[in-house]
Backbone as a ProteinNet text record, in pm:
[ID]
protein_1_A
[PRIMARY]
XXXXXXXXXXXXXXXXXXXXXXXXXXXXXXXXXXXXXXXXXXXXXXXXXXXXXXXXXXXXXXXXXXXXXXXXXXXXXXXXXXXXXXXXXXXXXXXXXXXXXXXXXXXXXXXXXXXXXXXXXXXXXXXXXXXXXXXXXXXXXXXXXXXXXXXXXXXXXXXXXXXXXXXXXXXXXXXXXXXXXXXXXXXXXXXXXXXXXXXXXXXXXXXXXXXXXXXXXXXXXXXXXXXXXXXXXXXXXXXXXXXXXXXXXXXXXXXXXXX
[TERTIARY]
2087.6	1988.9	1873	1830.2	1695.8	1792.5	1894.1	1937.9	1916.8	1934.4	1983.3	1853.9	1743.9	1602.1	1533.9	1579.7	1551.1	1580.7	1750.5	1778.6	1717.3	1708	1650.9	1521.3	1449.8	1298	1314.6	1397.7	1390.9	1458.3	1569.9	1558.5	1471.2	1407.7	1296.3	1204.9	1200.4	1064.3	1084.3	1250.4	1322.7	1304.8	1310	1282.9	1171.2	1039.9	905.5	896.2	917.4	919.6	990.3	1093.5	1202.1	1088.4	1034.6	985	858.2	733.9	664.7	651	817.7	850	891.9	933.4	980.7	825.3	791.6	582.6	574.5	547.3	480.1	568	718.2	753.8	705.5	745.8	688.5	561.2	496.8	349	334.9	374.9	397.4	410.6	568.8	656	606.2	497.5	373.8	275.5	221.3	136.1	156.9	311.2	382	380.2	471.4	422.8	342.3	191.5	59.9	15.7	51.8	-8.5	70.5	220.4	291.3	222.9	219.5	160.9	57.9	-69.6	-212.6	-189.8	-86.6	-77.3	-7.2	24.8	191.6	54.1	-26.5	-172.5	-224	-245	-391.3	-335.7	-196.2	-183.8	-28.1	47.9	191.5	276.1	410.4	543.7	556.6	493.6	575.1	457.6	321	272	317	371.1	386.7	491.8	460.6	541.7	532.8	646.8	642.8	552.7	480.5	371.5	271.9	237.7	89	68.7	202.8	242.4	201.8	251.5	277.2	93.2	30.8	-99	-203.6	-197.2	-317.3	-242.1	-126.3	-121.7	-128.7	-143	-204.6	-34.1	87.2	180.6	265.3	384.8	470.6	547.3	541.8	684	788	844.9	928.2	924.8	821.4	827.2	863.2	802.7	819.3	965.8	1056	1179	1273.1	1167.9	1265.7	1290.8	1180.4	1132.4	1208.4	1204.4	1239.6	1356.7	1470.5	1550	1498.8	1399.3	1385.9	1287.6	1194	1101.1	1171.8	1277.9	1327.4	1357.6	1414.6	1429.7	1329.6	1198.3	1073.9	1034	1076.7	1039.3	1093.3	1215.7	1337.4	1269.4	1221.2	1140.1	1053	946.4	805.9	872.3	1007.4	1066.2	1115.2	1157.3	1250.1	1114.6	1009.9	888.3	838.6	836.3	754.1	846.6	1010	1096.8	1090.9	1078.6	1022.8	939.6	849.6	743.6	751.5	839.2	844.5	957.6	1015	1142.7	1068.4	957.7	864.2	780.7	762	705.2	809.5	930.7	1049.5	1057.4	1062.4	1089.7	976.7	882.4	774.3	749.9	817.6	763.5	968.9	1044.3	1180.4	1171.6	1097.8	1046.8	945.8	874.3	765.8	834.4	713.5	761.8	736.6	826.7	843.8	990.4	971.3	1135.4	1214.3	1313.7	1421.8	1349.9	1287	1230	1043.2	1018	881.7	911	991.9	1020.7	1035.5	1123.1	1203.5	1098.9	1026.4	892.5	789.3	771.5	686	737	860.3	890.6	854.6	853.7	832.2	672.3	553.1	411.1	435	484.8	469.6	507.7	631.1	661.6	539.2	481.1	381.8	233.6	235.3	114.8	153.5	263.2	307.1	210.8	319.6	286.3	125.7	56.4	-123.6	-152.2	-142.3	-217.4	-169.8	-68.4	-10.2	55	-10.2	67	127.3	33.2	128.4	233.6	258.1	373.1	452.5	442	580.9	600.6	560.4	569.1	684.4	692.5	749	866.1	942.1	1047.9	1109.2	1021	1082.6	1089.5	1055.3	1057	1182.8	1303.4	1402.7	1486	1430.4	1543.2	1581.6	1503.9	1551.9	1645.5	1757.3	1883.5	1830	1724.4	1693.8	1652.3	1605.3	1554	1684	1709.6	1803.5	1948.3	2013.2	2126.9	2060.5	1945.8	1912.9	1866.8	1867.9	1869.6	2011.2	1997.6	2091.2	2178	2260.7	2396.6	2310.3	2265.5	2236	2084.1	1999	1865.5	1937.9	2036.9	2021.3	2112.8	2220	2283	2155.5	2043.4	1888.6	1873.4	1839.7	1762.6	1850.9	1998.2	2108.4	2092.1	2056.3	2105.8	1968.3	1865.7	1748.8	1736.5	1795.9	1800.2	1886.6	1988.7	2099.5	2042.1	1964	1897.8	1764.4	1696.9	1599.7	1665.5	1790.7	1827.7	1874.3	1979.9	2040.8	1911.4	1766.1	1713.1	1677.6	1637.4	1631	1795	1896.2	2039	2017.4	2027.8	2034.5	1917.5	1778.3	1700.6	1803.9	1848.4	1945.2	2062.6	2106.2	2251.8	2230.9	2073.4	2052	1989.2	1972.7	1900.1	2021.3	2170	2275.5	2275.3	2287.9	2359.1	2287.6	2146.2	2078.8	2069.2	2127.9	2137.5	1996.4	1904.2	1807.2	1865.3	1982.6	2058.4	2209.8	2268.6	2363.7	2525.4	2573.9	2757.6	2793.3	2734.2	2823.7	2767.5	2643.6	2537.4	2572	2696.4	2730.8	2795.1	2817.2	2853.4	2769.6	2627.3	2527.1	2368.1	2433.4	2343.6	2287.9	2337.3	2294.6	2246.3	2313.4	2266.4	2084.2	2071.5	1918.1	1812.6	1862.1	1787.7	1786.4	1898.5	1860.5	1792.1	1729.3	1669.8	1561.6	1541.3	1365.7	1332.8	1424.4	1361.1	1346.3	1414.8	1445.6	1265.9	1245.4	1103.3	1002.9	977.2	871.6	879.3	1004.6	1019.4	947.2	974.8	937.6	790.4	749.4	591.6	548.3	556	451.3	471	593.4	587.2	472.4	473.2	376.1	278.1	231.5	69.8	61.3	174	101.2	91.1	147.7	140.4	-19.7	-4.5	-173.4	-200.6	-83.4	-93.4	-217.5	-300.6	-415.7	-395.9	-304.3	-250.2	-358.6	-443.7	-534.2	-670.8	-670.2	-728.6	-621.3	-506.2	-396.7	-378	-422.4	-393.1	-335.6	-258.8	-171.2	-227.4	-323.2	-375.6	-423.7	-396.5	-354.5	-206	-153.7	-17.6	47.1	40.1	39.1	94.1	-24.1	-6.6	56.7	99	205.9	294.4	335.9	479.2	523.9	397	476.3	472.4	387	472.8	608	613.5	746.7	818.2	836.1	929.7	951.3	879.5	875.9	996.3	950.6	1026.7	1160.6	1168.4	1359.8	1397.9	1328.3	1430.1	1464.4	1354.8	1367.9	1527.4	1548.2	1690.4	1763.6	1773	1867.1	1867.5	1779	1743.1	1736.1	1631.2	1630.7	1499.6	1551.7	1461.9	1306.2	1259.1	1153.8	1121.3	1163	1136.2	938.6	931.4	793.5	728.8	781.5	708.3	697.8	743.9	736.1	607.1	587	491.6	356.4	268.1	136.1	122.7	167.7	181	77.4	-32.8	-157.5	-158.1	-180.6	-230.6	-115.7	-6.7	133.6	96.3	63.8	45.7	-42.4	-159.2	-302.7	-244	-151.6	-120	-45.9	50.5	156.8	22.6	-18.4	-101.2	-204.2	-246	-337.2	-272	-152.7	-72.1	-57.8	22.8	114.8	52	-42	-76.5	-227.8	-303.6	-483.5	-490.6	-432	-493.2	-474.9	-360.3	-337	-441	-496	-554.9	-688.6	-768.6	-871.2	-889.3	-820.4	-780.1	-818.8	-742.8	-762.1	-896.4	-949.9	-1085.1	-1177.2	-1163.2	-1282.5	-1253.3	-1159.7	-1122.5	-1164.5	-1197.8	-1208.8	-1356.8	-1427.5	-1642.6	-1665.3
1104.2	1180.6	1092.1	961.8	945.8	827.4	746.7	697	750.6	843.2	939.1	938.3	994.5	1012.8	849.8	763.5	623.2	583	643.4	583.8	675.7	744.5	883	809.4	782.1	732.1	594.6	520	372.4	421.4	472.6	526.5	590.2	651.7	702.4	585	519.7	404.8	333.4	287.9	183.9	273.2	394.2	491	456	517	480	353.4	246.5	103.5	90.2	121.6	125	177.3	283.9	353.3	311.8	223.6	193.5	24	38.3	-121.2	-107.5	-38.8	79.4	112.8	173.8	216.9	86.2	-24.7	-147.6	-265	-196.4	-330.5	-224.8	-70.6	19.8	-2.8	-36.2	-53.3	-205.3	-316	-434.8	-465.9	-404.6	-426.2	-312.4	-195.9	-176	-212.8	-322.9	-401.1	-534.4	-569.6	-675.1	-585.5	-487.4	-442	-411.9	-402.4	-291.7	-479.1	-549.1	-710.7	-747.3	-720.4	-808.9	-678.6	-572.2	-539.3	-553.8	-598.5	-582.2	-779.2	-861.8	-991.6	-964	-880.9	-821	-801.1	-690	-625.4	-753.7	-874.4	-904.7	-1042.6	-1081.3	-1238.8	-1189.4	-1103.8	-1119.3	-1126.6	-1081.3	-1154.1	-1292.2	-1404.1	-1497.4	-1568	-1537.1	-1585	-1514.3	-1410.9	-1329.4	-1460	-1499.8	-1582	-1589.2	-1593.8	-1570	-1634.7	-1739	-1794.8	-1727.5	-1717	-1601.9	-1473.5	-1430.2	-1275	-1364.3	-1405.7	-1478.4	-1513.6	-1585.7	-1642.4	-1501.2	-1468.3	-1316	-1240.1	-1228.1	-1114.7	-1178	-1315.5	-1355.6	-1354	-1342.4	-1345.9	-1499.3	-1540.2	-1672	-1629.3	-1721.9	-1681.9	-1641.1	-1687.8	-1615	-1526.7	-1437.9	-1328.7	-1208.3	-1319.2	-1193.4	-1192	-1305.8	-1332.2	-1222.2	-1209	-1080.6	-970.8	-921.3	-791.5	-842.6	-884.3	-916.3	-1045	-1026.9	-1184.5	-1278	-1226.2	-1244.5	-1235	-1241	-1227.8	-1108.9	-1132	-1018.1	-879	-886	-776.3	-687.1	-804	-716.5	-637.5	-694.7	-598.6	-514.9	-499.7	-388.3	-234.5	-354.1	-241.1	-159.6	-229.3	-135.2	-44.6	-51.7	-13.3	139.6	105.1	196.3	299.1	226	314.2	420.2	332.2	384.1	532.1	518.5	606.7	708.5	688.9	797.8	881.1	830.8	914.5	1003.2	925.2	971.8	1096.4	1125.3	1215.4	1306.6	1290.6	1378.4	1470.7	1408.6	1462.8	1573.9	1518.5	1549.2	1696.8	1667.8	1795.7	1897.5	1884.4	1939.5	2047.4	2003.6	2039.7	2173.2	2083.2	2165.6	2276.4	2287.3	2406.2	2512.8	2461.4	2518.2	2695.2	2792.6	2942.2	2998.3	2940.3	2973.7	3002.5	3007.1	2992.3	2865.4	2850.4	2733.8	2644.4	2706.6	2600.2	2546.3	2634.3	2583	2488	2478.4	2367.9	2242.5	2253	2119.4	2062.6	2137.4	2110.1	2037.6	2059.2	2025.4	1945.2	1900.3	1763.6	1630.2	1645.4	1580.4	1512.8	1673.3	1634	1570.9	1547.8	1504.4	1355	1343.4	1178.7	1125.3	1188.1	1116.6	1087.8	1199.3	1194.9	1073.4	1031.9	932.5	855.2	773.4	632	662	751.9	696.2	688.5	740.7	724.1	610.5	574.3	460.1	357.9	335.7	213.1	104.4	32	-92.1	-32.2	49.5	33	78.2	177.3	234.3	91.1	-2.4	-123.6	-180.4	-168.5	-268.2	-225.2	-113.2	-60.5	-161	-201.5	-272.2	-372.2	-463.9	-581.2	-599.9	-527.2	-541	-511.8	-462.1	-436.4	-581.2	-654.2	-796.8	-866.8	-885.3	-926.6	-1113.7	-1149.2	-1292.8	-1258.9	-1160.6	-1074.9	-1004.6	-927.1	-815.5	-890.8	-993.8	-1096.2	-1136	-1159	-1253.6	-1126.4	-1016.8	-912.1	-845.3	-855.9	-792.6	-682	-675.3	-538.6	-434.6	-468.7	-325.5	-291.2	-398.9	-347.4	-254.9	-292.8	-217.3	-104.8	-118.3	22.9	113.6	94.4	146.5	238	130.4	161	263.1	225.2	349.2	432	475.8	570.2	692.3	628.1	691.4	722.3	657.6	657.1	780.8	791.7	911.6	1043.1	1026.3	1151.7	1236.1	1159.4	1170.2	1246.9	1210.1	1219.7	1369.7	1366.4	1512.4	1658.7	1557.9	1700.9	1726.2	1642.4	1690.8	1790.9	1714.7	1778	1900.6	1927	2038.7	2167.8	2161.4	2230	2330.8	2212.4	2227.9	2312.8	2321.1	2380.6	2496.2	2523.5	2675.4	2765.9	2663.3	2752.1	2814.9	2721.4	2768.4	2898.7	2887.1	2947.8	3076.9	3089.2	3253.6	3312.5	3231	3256.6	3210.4	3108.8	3071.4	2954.7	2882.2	2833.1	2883.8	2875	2934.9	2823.4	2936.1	2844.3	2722.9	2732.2	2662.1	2506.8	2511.5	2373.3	2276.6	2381.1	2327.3	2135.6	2067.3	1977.2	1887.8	1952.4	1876.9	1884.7	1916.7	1921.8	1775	1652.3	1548.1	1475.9	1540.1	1475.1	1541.5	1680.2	1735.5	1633.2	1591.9	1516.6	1413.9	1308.5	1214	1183.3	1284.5	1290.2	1294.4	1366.1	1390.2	1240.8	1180.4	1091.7	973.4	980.1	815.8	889.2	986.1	1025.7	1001.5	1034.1	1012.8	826	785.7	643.9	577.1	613.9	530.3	535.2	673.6	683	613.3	620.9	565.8	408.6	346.5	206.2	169.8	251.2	233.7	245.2	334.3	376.5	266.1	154.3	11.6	-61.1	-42.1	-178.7	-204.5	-291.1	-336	-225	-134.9	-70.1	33.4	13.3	124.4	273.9	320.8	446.2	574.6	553.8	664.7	614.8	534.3	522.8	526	560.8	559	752	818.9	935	1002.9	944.9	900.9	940.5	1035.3	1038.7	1171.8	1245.6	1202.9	1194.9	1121.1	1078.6	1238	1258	1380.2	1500.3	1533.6	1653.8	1623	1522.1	1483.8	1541.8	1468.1	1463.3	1610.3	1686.3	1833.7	1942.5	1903.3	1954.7	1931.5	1841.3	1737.1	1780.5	1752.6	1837.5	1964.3	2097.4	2191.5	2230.2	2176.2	2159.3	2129.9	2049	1934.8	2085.9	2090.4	2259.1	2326.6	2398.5	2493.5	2448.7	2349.8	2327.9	2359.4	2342.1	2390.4	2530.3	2578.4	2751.9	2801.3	2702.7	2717.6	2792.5	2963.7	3020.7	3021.3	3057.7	3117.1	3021	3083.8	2982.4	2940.5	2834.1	2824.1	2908.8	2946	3059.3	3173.1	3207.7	3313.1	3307.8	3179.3	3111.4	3091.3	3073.6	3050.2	2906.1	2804.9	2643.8	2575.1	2624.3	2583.6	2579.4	2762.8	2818.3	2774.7	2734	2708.2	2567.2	2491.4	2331.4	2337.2	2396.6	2398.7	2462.2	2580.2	2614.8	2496.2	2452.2	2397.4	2285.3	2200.8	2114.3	2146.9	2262.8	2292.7	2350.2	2455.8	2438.8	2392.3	2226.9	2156.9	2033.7	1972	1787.5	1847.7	1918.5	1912.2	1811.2	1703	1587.8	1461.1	1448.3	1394	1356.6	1499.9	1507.7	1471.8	1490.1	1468.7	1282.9	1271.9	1102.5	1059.6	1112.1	1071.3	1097.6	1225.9	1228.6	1128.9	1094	1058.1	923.3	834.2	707.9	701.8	836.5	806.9	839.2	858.2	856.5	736.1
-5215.9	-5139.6	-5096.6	-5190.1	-5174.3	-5046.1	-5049.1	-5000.3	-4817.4	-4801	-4690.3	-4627.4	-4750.7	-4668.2	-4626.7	-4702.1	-4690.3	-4545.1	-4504.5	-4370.3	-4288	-4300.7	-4240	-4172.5	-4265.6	-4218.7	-4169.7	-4181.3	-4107.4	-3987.1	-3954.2	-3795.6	-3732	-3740.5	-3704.3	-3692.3	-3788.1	-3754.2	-3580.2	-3589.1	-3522.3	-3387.6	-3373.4	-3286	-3219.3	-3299.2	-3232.5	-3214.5	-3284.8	-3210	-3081.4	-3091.9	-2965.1	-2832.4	-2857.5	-2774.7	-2713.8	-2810.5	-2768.3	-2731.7	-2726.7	-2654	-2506.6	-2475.5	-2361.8	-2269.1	-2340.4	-2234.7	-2250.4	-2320.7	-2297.9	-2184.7	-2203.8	-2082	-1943.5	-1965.4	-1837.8	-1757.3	-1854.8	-1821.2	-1748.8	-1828.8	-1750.7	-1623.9	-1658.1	-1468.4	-1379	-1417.5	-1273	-1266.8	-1340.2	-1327.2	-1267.4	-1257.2	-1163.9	-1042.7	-1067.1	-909	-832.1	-868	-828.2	-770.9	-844	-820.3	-692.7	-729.9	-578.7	-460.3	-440	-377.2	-304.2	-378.7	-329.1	-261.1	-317.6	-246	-83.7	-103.4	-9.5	92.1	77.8	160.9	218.7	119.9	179.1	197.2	217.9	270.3	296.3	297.4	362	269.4	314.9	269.9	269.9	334.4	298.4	171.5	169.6	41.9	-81.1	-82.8	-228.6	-264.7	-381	-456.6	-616.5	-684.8	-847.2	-921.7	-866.6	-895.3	-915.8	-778.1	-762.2	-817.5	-890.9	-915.2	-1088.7	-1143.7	-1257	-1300.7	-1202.4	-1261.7	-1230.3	-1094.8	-1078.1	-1233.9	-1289.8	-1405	-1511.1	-1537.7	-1647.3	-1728.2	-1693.7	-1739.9	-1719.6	-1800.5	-1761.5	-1653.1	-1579.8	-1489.7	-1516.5	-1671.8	-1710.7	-1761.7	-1775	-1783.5	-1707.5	-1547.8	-1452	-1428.1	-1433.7	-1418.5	-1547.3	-1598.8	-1691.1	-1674	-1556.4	-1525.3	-1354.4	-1296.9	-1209.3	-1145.5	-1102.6	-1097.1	-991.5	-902	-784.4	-641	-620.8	-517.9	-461.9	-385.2	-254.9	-388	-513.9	-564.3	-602.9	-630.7	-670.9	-536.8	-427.6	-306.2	-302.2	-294.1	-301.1	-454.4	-492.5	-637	-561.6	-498.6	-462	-353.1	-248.5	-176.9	-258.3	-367.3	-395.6	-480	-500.1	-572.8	-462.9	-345.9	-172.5	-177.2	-197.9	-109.2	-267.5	-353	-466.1	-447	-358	-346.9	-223.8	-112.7	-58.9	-51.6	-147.8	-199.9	-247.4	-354.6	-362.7	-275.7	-166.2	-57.5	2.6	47.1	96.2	-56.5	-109	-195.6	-241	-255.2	-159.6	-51	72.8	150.5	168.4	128.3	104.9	38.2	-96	-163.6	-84.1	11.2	54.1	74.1	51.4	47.7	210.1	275.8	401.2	446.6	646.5	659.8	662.5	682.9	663.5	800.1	898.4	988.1	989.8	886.9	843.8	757.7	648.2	563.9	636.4	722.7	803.1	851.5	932.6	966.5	905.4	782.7	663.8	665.9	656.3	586.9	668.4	815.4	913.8	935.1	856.6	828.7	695.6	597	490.7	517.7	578.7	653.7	717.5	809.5	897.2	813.7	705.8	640.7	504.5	482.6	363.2	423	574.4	648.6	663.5	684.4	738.2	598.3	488.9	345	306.5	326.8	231	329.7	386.6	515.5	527.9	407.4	350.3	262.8	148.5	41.1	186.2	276.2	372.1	437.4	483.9	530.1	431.8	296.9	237.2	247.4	327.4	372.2	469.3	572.3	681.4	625.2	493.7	477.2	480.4	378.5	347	441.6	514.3	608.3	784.2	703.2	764.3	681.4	730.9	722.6	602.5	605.6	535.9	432.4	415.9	256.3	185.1	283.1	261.2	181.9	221.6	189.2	28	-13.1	-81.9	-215.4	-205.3	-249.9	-346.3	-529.9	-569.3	-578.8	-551	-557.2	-636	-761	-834.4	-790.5	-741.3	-667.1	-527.4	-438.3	-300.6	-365.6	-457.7	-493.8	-525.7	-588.6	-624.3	-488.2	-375.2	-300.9	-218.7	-157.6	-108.8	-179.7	-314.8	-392.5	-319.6	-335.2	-286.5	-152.8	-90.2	83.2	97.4	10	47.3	3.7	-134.6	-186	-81.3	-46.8	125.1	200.4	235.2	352.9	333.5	222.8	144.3	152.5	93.4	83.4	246.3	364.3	529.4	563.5	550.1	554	497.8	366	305.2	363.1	424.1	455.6	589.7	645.3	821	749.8	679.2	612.9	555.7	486.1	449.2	599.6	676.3	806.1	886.3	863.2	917.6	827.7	705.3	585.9	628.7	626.1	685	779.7	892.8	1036.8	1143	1055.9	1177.5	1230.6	1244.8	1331.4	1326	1454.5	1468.5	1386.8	1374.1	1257.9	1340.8	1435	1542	1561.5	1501.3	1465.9	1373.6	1266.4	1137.5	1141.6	1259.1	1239.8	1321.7	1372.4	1400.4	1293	1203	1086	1091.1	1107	1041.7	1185.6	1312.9	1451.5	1429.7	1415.7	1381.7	1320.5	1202.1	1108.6	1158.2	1236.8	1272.6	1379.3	1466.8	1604.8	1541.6	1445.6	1408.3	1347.1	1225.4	1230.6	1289.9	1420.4	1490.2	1561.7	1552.8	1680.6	1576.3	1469.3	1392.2	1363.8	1334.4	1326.6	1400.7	1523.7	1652.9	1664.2	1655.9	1665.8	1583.3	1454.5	1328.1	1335.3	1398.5	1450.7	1565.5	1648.9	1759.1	1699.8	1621	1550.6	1474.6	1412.7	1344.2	1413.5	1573	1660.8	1669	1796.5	1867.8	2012.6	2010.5	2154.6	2151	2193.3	2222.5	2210.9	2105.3	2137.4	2199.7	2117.8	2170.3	2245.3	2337.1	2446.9	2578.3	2524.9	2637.1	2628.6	2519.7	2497.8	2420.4	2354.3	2251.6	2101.3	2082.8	1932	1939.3	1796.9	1706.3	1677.5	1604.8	1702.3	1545.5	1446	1353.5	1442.5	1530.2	1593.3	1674.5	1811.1	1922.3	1835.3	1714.6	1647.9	1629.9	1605.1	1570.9	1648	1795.6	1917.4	1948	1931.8	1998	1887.4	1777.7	1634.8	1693.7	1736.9	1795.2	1868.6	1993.1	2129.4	2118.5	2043.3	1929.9	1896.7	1821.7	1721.2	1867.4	1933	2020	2045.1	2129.8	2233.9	2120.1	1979.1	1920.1	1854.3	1890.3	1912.2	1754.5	1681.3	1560.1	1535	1497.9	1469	1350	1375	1494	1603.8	1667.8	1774.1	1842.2	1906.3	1899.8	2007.6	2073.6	2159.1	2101.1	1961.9	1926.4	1779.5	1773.7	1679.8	1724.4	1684.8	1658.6	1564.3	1674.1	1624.3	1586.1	1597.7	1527.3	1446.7	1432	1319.1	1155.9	1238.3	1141.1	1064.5	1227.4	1145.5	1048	1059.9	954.9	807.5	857.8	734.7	618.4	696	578.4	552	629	581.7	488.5	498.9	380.2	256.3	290.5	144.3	70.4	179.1	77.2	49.1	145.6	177.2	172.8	91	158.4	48.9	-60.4	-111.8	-18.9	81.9	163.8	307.1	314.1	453.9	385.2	270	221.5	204.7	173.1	140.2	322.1	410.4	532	602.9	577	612.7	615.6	429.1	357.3	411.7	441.7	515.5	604.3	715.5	804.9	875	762.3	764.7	756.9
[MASK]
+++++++++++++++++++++++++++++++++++++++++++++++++++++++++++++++++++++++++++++++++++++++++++++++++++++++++++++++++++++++++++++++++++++++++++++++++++++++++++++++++++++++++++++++++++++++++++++++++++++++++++++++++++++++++++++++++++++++++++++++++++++++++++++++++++

């Protein structure tokens, strides 16, 4: 018996050690990342180097090499942190207590409202997606990052599949479920690229590019006669709503940036 309670209590010990070896490497490798980041901000991709990540954290290089195999994988990390959050958003705005086309909707302000709050981590999306990074990048980091890319995409898909499922799009849409989703986001894509260029957007007219997007989101559904339709809506009063529902820490963050 005393034997039993003996092992009893040394697993348990080996437990909480285990565990607060676990929060302490957790805590580490986002403190590697919060670092390659703020280098990523304020001098680029091509200065972030295991060096500079290694001496700003006061860690060995081989340390970071434990937590990381690789420069391009630690990117693929903050990538796959960016599209976490942004799944969060995406699920979010999927839950929202509306109809199947206010959600879809939402999800489109929650995209546009990620990229203005957080401009650099959504940046570290396009890093990888240059073919000189991307090659130099491990199998089980991009299986990471597909795995997350597909889950995104599932919760936009899935919003389009219950709108069939209740009848605010018609049965007959059922195999343009994924053409829907991909129109919205090649249009929000495109915009929030232009909104990082140098193009004068809004001295050309062009701003706030938020609200363009969710006319234009609007108008997209309409041709596919996805109820309620917007002539039958009050598109203002709709946009203000979900935004104050779901994103007023979002839009507050943007305000206060922008005094």
């Amino acid at each position: 018996m005393q034997t039993q309670i003996a092992t009893a209590s040394t697993s348990s010990a080996s437990v909480k050690t285990s565990s607060r070896k676990q929060r302490e490497l957790a805590k580490r490798e986002t403190l590697i990342l919060d670092t390659a980041q703020r280098i990523l901000h304020e001098r680029g991709y091509s200065h972030l180097t295991m060096d500079r990540i290694a001496e700003a954290t006061e860690y060995s290089k081989g340390t970071i090499y434990n937590h990381f195999s690789s420069k391009e994988d630690l990117v693929c990390s903050l990538c796959c942190r960016s599209v976490s959050t942004l799944i969060d958003m995406f699920t979010r705005s999927a839950e929202y207590k509306g109809s199947s086309r206010e959600r879809f909707s939402a999800i489109g302000i929650g995209y546009t409202l990620y990229h203005q709050v957080h401009p650099m981590t959504a940046q570290n999306i396009q890093i990888i997606k240059v073919n000189a990074v991307r090659e130099k990048i491990s199998d089980e980091k991009l299986n990471e990052m597909e795995s997350l890319e597909q889950r995104i995409t599932q919760i936009a898909i899935g919003v389009v599949n219950e709108a069939i499922a209740c009848g605010d799009l018609a049965e007959e849409i059922n195999p343009m479920a994924s053409s829907i989703v991909f129109g919205v986001w090649s249009m929000y894509f495109g915009a929030l690229m232009l909104e990082r260029s140098d193009i004068p957007l809004e001295d050309l007219g062009f701003s706030p590019s938020i609200q363009l997007l969710w006319l234009n989101t609007q108008k997209f559904l309409d041709g596919y006669h996805w109820l309620p339709l917007s002539s039958d809506t009050d598109n203002e009063a709709l946009f203000n709503k979900i935004t104050s529902d779901l994103y007023a820490n979002e839009i507050e963050i943007l305000n206060n940036r922008n005094k």
